[in-house]
C-alpha positions in Angstrom: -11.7 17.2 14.8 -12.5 13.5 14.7 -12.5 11.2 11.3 -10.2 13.0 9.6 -8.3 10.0 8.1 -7.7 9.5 4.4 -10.0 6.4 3.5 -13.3 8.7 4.8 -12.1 11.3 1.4 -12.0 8.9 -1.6 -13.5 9.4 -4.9 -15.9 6.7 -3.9 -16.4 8.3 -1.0 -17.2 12.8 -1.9 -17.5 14.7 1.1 -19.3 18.5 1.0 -16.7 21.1 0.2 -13.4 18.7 0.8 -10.9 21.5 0.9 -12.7 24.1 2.8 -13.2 21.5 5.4 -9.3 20.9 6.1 -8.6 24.8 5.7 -11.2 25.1 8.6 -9.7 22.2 10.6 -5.8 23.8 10.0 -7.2 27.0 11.0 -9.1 25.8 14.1 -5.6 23.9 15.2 -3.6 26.9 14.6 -6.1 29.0 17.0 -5.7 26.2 19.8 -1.9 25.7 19.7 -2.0 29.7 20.0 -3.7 29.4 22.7 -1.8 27.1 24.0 -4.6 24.2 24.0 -3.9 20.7 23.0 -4.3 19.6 19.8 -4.3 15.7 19.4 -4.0 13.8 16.8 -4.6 9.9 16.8 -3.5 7.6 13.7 -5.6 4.6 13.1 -4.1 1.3 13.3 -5.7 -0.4 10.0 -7.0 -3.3 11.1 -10.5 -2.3 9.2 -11.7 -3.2 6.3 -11.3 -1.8 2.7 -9.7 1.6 2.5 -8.7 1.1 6.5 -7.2 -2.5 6.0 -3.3 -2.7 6.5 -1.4 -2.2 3.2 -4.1 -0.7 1.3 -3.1 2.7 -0.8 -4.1 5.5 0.3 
């Protein structure tokens, strides 16, 4: 589960079936902690550009 981050799902920006996509990545998390696998997550730092420059909405 890699990318995840707000900026990549913008109206600019449409991904394939948005909200299926996070239900199968909550699901897929919930099956690992149960398992007692790691999940991890990471938080980018915004030092992009556009949607992933510091102080820029979500």
């Amino acid at each position: 589960m890699i990318d995840m981050q707000k900026g990549c799902f913008t109206l600019k920006t449409p991904r394939y079936d948005t909200k299926g996509v996070v239900q199968q990545i909550h699901k897929l998390a919930q099956v690992f902690r149960k398992q007692n696998n790691p999940v991890i997550y990471t938080q980018h730092d915004r030092t992009g550009i556009g949607v992933f420059e510091k102080n820029t909405p979500d």
